[in-house]
LUMRO-680834 format. One record per residue (C-alpha): x, y, z; residue in three letters; chain. Coordinates in nm, 2 decimals. Example, Ala and Ser with C-alpha at 12.3 -4.5 7.8 and 13.67 -1.06 7.14 Angstrom:
2
+--------+--------+--------+-----+---+
:      X :      Y :      Z :   r : c :
+--------+--------+--------+-----+---+
:   1.23 :  -0.45 :   0.78 : ala : A :
:   1.37 :  -0.11 :   0.71 : ser : A :
+--------+--------+--------+-----+---+
// end
This chain:
151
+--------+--------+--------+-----+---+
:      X :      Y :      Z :   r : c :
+--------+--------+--------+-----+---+
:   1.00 :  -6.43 :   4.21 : unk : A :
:   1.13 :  -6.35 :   3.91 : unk : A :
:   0.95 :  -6.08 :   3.67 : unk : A :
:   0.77 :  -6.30 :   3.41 : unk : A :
:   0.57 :  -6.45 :   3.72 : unk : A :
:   0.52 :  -6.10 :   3.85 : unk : A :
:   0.39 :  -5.99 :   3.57 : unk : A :
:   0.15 :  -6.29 :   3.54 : unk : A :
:   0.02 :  -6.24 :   3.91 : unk : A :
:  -0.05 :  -5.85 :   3.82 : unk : A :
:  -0.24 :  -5.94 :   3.50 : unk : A :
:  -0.46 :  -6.20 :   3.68 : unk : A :
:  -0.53 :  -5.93 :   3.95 : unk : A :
:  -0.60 :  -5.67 :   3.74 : unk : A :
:  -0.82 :  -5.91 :   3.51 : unk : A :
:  -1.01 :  -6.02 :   3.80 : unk : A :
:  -1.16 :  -5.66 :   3.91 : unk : A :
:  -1.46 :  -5.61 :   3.72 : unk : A :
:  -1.51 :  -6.00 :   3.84 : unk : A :
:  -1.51 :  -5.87 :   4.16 : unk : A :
:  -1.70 :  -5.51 :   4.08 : unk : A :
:  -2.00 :  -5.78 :   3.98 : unk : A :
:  -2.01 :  -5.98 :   4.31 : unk : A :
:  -2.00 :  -5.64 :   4.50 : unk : A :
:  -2.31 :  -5.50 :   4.29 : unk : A :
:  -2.52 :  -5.83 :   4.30 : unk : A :
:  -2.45 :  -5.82 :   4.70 : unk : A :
:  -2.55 :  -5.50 :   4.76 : unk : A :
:  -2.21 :  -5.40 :   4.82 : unk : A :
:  -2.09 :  -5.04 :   4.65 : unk : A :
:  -1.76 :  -5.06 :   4.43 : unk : A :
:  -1.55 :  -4.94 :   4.79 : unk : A :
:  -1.68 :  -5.25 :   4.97 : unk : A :
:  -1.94 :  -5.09 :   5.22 : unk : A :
:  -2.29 :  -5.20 :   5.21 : unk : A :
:  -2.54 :  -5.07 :   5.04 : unk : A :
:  -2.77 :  -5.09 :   5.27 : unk : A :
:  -2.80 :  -5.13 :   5.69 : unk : A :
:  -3.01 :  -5.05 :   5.95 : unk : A :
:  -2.94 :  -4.92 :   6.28 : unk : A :
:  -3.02 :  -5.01 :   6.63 : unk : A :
:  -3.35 :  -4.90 :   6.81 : unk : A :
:  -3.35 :  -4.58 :   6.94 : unk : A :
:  -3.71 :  -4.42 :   7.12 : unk : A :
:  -3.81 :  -4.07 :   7.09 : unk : A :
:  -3.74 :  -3.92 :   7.39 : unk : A :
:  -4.14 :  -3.73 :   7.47 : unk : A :
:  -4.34 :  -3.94 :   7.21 : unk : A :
:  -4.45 :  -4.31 :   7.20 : unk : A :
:  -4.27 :  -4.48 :   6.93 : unk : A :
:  -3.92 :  -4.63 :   6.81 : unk : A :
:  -3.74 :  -4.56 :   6.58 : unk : A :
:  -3.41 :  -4.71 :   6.35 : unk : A :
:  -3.23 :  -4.61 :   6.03 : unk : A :
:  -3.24 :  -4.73 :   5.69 : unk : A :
:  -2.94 :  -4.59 :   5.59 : unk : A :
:  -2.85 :  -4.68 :   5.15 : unk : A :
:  -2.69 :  -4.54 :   4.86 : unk : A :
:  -2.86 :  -4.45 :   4.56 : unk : A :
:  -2.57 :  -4.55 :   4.38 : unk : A :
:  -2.24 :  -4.76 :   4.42 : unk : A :
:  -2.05 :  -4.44 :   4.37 : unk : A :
:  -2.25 :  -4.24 :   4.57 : unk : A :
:  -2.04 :  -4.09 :   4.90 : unk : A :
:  -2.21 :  -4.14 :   5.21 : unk : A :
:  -2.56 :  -4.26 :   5.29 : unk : A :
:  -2.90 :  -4.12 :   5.25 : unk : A :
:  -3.15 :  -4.27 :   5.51 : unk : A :
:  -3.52 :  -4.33 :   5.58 : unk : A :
:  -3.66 :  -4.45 :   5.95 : unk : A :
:  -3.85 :  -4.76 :   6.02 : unk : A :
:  -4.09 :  -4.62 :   6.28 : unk : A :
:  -4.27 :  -4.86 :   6.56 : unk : A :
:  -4.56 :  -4.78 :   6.75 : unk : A :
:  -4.68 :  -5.00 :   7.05 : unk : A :
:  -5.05 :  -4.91 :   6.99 : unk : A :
:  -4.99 :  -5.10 :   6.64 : unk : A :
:  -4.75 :  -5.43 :   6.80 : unk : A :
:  -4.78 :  -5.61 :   6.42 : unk : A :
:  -4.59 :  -5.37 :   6.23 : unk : A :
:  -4.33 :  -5.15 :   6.15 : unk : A :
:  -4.36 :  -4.83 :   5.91 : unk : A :
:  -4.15 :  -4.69 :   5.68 : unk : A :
:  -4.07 :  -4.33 :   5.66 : unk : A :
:  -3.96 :  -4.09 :   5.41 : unk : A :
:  -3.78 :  -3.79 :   5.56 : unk : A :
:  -3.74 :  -3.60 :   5.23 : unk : A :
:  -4.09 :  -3.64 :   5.10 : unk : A :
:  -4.19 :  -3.65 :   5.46 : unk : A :
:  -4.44 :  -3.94 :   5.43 : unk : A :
:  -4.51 :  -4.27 :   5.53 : unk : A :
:  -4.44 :  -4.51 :   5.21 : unk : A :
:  -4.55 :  -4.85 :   5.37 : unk : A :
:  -4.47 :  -5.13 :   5.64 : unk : A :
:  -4.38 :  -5.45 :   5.68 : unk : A :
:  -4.53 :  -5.69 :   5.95 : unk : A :
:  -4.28 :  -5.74 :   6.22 : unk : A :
:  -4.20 :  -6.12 :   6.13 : unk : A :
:  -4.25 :  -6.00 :   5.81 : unk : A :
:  -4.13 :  -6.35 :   5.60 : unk : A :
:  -3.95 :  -6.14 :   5.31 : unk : A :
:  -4.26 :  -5.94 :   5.22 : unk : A :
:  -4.39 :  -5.59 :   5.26 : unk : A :
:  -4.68 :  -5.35 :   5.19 : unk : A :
:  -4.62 :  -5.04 :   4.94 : unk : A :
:  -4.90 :  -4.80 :   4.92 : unk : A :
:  -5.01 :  -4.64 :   4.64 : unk : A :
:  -4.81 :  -4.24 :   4.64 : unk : A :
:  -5.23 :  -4.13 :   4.70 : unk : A :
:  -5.23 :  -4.29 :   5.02 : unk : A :
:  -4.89 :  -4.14 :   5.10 : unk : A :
:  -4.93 :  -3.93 :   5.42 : unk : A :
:  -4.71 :  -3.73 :   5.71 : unk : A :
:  -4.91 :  -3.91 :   5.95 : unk : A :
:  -4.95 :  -4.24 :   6.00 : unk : A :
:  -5.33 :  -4.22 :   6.17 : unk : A :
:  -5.44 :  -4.09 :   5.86 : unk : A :
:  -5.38 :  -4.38 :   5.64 : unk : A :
:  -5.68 :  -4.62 :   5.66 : unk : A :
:  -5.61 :  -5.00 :   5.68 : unk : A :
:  -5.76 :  -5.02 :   5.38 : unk : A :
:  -5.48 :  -4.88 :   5.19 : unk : A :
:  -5.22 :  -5.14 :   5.27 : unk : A :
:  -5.23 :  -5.36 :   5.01 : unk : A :
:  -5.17 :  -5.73 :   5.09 : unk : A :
:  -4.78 :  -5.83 :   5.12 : unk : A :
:  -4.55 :  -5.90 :   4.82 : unk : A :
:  -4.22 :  -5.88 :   4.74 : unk : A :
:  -4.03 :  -5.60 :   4.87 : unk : A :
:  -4.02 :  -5.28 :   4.65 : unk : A :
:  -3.71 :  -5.09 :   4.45 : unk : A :
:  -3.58 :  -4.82 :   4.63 : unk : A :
:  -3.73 :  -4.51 :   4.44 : unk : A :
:  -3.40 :  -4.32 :   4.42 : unk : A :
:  -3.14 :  -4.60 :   4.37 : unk : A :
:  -3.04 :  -4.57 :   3.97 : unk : A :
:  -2.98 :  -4.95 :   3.96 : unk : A :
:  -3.30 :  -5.02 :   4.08 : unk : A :
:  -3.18 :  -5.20 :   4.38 : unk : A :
:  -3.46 :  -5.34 :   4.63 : unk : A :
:  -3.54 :  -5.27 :   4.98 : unk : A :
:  -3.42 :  -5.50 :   5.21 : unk : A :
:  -3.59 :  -5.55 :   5.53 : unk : A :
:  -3.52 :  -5.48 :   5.90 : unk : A :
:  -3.42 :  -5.75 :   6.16 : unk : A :
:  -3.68 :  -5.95 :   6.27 : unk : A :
:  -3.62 :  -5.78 :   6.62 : unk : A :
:  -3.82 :  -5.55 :   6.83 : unk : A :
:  -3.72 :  -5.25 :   7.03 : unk : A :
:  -3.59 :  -5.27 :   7.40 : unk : A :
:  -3.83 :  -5.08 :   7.63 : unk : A :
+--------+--------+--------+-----+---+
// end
């Protein structure tokens, strides 16, 4: 090849990144190709009755590593799984567990450490899923797997 068509290939590569920076931010991928956000498999806690999985995220595409909140499911409540904040230590909202694209965000008053203590009342009926409260792009939750827990 000779070096006018070497130089062509490197210009069209090097024109075509912030092409590709834009696919990887409207796909939830960060700028280094990992995705902004997963879950993890089921896990129980080992003395109480629930599941548990990981929303792991990054606030940002630059951001290095992953914060993370948990998706918590109890068996006493089959239709739904809740989401947890482990910084502000409180339940945020749920989704239903064929949850068709939609969720339930409650209000930060009805906000608590425990789930019990929120009445039914509170959940407000299913809509689309929220922003993630400490992403700086304003990036939206997406939802767990359709799956439940292995006993």
């Amino acid at each position: 090849m000779n070096a006018g068509r070497m130089f062509l290939c490197f210009a069209l590569a090097v024109a075509a990144l912030p092409l590709m920076a834009t696919a990887d931010a409207q796909s939830g991928l960060s700028g280094y190709g990992s995705p902004r956000q997963y879950y993890s498999s089921w896990s129980k806690h080992p003395t109480k009755d629930y599941h548990y999985r990981r929303l792991y995220y990054k606030p940002s595409n630059s951001y290095v590593g992953y914060k993370h909140h948990y998706v918590i499911y109890y068996p006493s409540k089959p239709q739904h799984c809740y989401f947890f904040n482990p910084y502000s230590k409180t339940y945020w909202g749920r989704c239903e567990i064929n949850h068709g694209g939609k969720y339930s965000l409650l209000a930060p008053q009805d906000r608590k450490t425990v789930v019990t203590e929120i009445p039914e009342s509170a959940f407000p009926k299913p809509a689309d899923p929220p922003v993630l409260d400490d992403t700086e792009d304003n990036i939206r939750l997406d939802l767990p797997p359709d799956d439940l827990p292995l006993e």
